[in-house]
NUDREN-518810 format. One record per residue (C-alpha): residue number from 1; z, x, y. Coordinates in steps of 0.001 Angstrom, whole numbers. Last residue first. Example, Ala and Ser with C-alpha at 12.3 -4.5 7.8 and 13.67 -1.06 7.14 Angstrom:
// residues 2
(2 (7140 13670 -1060)),
(1 (7800 12300 -4500)),
END
This chain:
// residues 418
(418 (28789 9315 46362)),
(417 (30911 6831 45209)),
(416 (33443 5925 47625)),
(415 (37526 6187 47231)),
(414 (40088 4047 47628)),
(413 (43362 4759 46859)),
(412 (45896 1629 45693)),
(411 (49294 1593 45982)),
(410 (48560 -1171 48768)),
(409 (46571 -3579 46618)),
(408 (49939 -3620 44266)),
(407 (50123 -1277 40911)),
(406 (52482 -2540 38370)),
(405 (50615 -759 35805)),
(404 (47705 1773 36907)),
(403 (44990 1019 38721)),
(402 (42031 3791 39496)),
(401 (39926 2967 42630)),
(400 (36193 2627 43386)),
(399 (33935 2592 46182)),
(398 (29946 1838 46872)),
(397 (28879 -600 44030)),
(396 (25204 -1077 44047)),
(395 (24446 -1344 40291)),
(394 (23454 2674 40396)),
(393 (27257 3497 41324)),
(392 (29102 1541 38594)),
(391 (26848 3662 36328)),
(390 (27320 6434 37987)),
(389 (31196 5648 37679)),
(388 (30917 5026 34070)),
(387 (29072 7934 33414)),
(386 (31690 10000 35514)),
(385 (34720 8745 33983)),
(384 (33533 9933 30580)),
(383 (36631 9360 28806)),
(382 (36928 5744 29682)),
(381 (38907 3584 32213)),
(380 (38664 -12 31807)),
(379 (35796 -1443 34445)),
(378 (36578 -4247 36233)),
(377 (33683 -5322 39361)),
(376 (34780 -6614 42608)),
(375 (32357 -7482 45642)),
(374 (34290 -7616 48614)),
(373 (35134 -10347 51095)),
(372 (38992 -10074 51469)),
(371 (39157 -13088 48658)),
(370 (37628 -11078 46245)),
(369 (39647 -8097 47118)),
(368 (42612 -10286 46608)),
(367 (41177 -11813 43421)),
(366 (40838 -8855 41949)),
(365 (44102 -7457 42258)),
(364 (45020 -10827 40965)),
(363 (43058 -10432 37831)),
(362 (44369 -7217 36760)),
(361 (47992 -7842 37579)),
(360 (47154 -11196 35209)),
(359 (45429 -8875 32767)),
(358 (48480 -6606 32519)),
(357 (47355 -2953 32477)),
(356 (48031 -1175 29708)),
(355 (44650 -253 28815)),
(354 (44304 2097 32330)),
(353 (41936 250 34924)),
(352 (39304 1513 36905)),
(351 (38674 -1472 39974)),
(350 (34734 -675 40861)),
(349 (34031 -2228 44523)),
(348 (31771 -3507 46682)),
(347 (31476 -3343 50080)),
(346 (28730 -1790 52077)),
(345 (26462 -3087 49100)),
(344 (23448 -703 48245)),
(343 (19856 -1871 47715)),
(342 (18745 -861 51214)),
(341 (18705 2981 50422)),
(340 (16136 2205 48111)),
(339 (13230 2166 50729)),
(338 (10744 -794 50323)),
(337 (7381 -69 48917)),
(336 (8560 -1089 45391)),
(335 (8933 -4934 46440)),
(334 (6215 -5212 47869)),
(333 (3645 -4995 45416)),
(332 (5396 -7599 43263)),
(331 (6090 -9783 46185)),
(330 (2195 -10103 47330)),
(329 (2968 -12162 50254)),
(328 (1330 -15314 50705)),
(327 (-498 -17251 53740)),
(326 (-1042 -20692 54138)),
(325 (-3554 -22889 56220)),
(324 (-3377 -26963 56011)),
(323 (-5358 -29601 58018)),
(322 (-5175 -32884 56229)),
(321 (-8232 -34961 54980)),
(320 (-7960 -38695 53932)),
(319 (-7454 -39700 50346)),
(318 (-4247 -38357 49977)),
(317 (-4542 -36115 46588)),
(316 (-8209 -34922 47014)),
(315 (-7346 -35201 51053)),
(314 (-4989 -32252 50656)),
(313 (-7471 -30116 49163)),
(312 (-9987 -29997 52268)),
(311 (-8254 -28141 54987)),
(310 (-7819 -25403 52937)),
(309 (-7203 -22498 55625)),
(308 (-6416 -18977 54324)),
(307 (-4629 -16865 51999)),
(306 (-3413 -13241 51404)),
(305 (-882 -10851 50879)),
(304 (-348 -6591 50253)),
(303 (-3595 -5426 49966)),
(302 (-4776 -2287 48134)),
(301 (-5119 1209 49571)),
(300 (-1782 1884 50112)),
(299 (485 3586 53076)),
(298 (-1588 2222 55586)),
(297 (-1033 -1258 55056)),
(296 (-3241 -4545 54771)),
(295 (-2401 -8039 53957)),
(294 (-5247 -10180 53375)),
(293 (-6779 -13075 55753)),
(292 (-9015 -16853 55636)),
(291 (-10315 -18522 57922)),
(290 (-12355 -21879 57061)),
(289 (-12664 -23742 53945)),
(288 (-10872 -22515 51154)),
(287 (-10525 -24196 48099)),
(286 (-12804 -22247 45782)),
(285 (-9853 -18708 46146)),
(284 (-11946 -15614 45270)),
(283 (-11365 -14207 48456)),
(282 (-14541 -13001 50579)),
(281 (-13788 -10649 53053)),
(280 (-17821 -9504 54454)),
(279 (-17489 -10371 58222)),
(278 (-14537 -8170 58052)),
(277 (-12588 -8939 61407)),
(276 (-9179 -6922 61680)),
(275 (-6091 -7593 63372)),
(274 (-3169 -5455 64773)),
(273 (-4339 -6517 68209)),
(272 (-3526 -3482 70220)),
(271 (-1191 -4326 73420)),
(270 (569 -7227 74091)),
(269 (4152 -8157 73522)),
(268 (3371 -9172 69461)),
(267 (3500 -13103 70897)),
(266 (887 -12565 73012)),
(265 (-1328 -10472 70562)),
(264 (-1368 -12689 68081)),
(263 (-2402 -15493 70065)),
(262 (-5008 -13996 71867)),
(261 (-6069 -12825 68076)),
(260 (-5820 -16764 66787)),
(259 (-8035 -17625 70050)),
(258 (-10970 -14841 68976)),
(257 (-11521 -16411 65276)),
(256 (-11067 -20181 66494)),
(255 (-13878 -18698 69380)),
(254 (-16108 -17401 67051)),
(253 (-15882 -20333 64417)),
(252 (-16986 -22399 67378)),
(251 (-19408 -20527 68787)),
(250 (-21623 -20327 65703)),
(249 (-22876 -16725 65141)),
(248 (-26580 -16435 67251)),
(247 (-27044 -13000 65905)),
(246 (-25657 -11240 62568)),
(245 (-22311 -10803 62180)),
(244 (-20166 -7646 63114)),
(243 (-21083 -7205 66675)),
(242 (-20291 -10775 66993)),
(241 (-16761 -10148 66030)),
(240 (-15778 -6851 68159)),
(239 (-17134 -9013 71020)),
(238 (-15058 -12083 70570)),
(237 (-11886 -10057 70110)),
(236 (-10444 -7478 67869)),
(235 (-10825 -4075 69759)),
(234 (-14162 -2728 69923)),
(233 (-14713 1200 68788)),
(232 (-17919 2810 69962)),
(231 (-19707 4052 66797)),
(230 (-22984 2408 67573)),
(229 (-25052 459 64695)),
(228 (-28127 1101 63127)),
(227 (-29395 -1773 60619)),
(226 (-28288 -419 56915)),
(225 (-26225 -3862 55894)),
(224 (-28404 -5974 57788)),
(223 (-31490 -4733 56419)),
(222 (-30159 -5170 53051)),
(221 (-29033 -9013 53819)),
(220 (-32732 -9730 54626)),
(219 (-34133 -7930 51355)),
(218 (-31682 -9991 49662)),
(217 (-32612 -13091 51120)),
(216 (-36125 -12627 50468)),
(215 (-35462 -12072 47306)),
(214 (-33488 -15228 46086)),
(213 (-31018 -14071 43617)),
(212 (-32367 -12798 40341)),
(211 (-28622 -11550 39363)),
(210 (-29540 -8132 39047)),
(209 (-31229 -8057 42838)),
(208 (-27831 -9313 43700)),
(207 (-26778 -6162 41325)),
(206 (-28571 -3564 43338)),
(205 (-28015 -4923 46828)),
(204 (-24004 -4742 45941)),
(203 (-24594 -1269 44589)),
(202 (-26320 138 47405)),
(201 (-23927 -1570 49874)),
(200 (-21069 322 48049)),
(199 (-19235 -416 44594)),
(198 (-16070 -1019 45160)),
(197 (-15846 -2228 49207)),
(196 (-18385 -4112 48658)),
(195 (-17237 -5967 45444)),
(194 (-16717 -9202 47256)),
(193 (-20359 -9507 47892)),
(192 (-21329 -10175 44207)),
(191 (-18589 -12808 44036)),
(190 (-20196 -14386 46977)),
(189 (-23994 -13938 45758)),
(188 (-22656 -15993 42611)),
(187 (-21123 -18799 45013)),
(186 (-23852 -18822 46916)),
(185 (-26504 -19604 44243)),
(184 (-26768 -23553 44451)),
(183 (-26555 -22930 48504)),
(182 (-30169 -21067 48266)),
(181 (-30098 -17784 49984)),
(180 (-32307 -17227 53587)),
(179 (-30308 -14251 55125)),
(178 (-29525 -17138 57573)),
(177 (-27957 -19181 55230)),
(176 (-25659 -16577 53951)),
(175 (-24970 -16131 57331)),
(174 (-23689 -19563 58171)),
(173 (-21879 -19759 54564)),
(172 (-19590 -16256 55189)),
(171 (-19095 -17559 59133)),
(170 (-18076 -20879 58060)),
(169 (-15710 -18832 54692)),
(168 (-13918 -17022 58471)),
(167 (-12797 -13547 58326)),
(166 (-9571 -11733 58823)),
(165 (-7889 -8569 57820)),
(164 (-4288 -8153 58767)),
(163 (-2178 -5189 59636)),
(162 (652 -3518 58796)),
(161 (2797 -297 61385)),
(160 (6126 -1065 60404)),
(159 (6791 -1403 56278)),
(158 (11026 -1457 57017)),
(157 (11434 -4410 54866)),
(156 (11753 -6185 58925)),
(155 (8413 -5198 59933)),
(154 (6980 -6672 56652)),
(153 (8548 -9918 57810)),
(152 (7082 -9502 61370)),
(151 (3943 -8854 60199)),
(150 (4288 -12338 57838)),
(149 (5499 -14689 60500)),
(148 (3083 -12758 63366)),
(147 (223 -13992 60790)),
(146 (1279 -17500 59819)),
(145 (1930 -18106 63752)),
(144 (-1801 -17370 64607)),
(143 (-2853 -19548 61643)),
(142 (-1123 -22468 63045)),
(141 (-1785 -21644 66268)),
(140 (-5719 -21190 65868)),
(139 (-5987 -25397 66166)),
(138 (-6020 -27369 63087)),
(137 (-2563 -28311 62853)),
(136 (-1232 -30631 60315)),
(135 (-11 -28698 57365)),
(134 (1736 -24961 57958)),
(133 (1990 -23049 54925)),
(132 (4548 -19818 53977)),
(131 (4760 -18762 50738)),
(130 (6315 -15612 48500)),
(129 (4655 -15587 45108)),
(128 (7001 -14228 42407)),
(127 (5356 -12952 39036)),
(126 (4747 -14287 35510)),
(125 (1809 -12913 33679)),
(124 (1936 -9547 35724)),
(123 (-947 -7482 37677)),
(122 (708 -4510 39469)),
(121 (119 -2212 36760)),
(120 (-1732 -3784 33915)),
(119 (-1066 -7130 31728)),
(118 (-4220 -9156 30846)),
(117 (-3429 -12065 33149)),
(116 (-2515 -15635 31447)),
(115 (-1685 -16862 34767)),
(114 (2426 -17927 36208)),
(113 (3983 -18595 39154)),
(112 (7775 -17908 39963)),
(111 (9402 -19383 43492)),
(110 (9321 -18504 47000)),
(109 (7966 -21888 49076)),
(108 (8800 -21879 52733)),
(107 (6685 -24718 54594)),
(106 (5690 -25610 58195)),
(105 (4711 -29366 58659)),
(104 (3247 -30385 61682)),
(103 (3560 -34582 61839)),
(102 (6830 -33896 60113)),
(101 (7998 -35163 56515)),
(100 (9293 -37914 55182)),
(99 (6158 -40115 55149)),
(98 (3847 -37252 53830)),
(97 (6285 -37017 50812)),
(96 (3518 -37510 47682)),
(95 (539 -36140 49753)),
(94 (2689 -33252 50647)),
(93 (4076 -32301 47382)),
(92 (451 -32721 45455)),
(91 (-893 -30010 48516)),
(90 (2132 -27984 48141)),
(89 (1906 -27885 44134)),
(88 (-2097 -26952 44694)),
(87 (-867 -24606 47087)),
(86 (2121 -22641 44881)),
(85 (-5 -20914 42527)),
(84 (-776 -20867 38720)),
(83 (1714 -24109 38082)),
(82 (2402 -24204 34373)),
(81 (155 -27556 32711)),
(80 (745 -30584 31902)),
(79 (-1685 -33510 29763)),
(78 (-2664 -30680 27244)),
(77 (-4565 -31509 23727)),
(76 (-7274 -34474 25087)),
(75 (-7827 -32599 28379)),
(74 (-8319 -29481 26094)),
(73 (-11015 -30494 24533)),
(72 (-12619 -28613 21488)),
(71 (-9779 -28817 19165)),
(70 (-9210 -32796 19937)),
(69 (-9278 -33808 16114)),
(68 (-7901 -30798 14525)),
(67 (-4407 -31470 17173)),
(66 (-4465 -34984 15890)),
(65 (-4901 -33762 12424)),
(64 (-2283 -31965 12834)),
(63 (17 -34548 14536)),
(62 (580 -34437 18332)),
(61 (3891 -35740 19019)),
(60 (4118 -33687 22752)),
(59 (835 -32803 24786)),
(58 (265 -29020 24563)),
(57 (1259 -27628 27715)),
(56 (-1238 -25363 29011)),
(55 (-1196 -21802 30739)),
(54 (-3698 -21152 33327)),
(53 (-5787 -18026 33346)),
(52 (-8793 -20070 33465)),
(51 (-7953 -22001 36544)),
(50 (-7042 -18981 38155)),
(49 (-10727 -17941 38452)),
(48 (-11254 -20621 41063)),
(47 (-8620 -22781 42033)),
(46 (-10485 -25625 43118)),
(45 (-12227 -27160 40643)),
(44 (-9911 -29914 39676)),
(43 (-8040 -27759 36696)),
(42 (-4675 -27711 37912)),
(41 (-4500 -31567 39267)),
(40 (-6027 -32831 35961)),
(39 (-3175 -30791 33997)),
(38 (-493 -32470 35834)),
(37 (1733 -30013 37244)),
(36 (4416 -27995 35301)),
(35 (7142 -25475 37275)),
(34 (8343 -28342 39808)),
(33 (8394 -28266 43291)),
(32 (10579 -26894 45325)),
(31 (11169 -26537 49707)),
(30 (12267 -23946 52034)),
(29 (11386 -24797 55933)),
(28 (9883 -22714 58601)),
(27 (10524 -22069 61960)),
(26 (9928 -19016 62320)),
(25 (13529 -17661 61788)),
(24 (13210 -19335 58329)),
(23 (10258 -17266 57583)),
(22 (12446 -14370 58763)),
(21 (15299 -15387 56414)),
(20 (13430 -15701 53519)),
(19 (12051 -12364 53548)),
(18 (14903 -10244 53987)),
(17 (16390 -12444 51306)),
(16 (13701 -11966 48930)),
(15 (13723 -8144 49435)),
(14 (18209 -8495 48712)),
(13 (17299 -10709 45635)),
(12 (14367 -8281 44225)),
(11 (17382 -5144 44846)),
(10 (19862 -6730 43350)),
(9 (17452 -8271 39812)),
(8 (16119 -4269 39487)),
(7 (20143 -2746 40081)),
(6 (20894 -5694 37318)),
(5 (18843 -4833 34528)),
(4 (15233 -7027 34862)),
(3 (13094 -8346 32023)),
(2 (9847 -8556 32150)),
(1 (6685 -11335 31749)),
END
C-alpha cells in the first residue's frame, strides 16, 4: 500500500482519464460499489487463489473470550470482508439493481482492490483495477466489443501495436477429457498447465507425472505437446484454432472463438486480427466458464489485462443464470509504460511572489488566472529560485511569473519552465 507525491497522483489521474473516457466512448457506463462485501459472498468458491489473500473485517463488539472462542473459524470472527476484485461486487450489484438497469448492461468500474500479496515489483496489496463488463449477451459481441474497447484504450496511452490472447475454459475441459484425466483432478492438472510457458513442456509433463495424475492421460497430453507440426503461419480464425487443439474440437466453442475475431477485425478496418488462440491459457480465476483473454504487448514480456466470461456467478446471487464477460486492465503495469511527456499541463502556472505582497493582491491575481482557465499555484520567492522553480516544474506546472506589489495581470511577464 504506497503513498503518492503529487507529479505520481497527476500523472495516475491523467492515465485514468485517458482510460475512462474511451470506455465511455464505447458505450459504457461508470458505476460504485462499496469497499466491504459480505464475507459469505467473498469466500463462495469462486475466486480462486484470491480468496486467500482476502482481508477480513473482524465482526464489531467481540469480547476476548469471544474472539478465543471462534479462533479457528473465521465465519464466526469476520461477517465483511475488503473487496479482492471488482466481479464478485458487479455480480452482487447486478442481482441487487437488475430492475433498473438495461436488458444488456455494459459497465465501467475503476476503483481500489485489495489482497494480502507478499509485496514485490508490480504485485501491490492495494492497487487500481480498471473494469469494463457487459451482462446479458451471450453472443461473441459482447466479448468482441470488450476487446476493441481495451486495444483501443491502450492505443490511445500511446501503447499502439497490443494484442490479445484468447482461449476458451470448454475447449481447456473438452481436451482434458480427451487426454483421458479424471474431472476430480482437473483443477490440479490446470494449475500444472498454466506454468507452460515457465517451465517448458518437459517440465509441465514432469510435475503432472509429480502430482500422480492419471497416466494415461499424461502420456496422451505428451504426445500432443511433441506431435510434428508445420511452420506455416495461420491467421486467427477457425483454422488457426483447430490446428491448435486436438481433433474433433466442439463446433460450437470453435465458431464463438472464430465469430469474436470476425468481429474484431471489422470494427479494427480489416486486416491482421490482432488476436491470439493459446489452447493452453489457463487463468487462475474458478468462476470462469467460457472464453477467457490477457493483455499482451511487445514491449514486455508479461501481460497487461485479463478476464473472461462468468456466465455462472450471477445466478449464485439471482437465482437464474445471467450472461456476463469482463475484461480488466492491469493499471499498475500500465501506468509506467506511458510516455512522461503526457503528465504536463499546457496551462498552469507558478505566481512568485516578493513578502510584501498584499494577500488580497495575491489572491485576486489568482483568481483571475483561475477564472481564465489556468491552473494557479503561489509560491513566495526564495533564494534558490531555481529549486523552487524545478520543483514547480516536476508537479506539471509549465509557466511562471514574479509579482511584485501593486502588480495588475497585465504588469505581469510570463515565462515557461523549461
Amino acid at each position: 500500500m504506497r503513498d503518492f507525491l503529487p507529479a505520481d497522483k497527476a500523472r495516475r489521474e491523467r492515465v485514468l482519464a485517458v482510460i475512462r473516457e474511451r470506455y465511455r466512448a464505447h458505450g459504457f457506463d461508470e458505476i460504485e460499489t462499496p469497499v466491504v462485501e459480505d464475507y459469505d459472498r467473498l469466500h463462495a468458491g469462486i475466486g480462486g487463489d484470491n480468496e486467500k489473500l482476502a482481508y477480513n473485517v473482524l465482526k464489531r463488539g467481540l469480547d476476548a473470550d469471544a474472539i478465543r472462542a471462534a479462533a479457528d473459524d473465521p465465519r464466526a470472527l469476520s461477517d465483511l470482508g475488503l473487496r479482492y476484485d471488482l466481479t464478485v461486487p458487479l455480480a452482487r450489484f447486478y442481482a441487487s439493481h437488475r430492475a433498473e438497469l438495461p436488458s444488456v448492461f455494459r459497465a465501467i468500474q475503476i476503483a481500489p482492490v485489495w489482497r494480502a500479496e507478499r509485496p514485490q515489483k508490480g504485485r501491490y496489496r492495494q492497487f487500481m483495477q480498471c473494469d469494463i463488463d457487459i451482462i446479458g449477451d451471450a453472443s461473441p459481441r459482447a466479448e468482441a466489443e470488450l476487446v476493441v474497447a481495451t486495444l483501443d484504450t491502450l492505443d490511445a496511452l500511446g501503447l499502439e501495436g497490443g494484442s490479445v490472447r484468447i482461449n476458451d475454459r470448454r475447449a481447456l475441459d473438452w481436451m482434458l477429457d480427451t487426454f483421458g484425466f479424471a474431472p476430480d483432478e482437473r483443477a490440479g492438472v490446470l494449475i500444472t498447465i498454466d506454468k507452460l510457458d515457465k517451465i517448458g513442456p518437459d517440465g509441465v509433463v514432469a510435475e503432472l507425472r509429480e502430482r500422480g495424475a492419471t497416466a494415461s492421460a499424461v502420456d496422451a497430453f505428451e504426445s500432443f505437446l511433441k506431435r510434428p507440426q508445420t511452420r506455416e503461419f495461420w491467421p486467427y480464425g477457425e483454422r488457426q484454432i483447430r490446428k491448435a487443439l486436438p481433433d474433433g474440437a466442439p463446433d460450437d466453442v470453435v465458431a464463438h472463438l472464430a465469430g469474436i475475431g470476425e468481429a474484431v477485425a471489422a470494427a479494427r478496418g480489416g486486416g491482421e486480427i490482432p488476436l491470439v488462440f493459446d489452447a493452453f491459457l489457463v487463468r487462475g480465476m474458478g468462476y470462469y466458464t467460457g472464453t477467457i483473454f490477457e493483455l499482451a504487448h511487445p514491449s514486455v514480456t508479461y501481460s497487461l489485462g485479463g478476464g473472461g466470461r462468468y456466465d455462472g456467478m450471477i445466478g449464485r446471487f439471482l437465482g437464474q443464470d445471467v450472461p456476463a464477460v469482463g475484461f480488466s486492465i492491469g493499471f499498475e503495469r500500465i501506468v509506467d509504460l506511458v510516455e512522461a511527456k503526457t503528465d504536463a499541463d499546457e496551462r498552469a502556472i507558478v505566481l512568485v511572489h516578493d513578502r510584501d505582497v498584499p494577500l488580497a493582491e495575491l489572491l485576486s491575481l489568482k483568481n483571475a488566472f483561475v477564472a481564465d482557465g489556468l491552473r494557479v499555484r503561489l509560491e513566495q520567492r526564495t533564494k534558490n529560485l531555481k529549486a523552487l522553480l524545478d520543483r514547480a516544474a516536476a508537479d506539471g506546472y509549465t509557466a511562471f511569473a514574479t509579482v511584485a506589489a501593486g502588480a495588475g495581470v497585465d504588469d505581469l511577464e510570463v515565462k515557461p519552465l523549461s
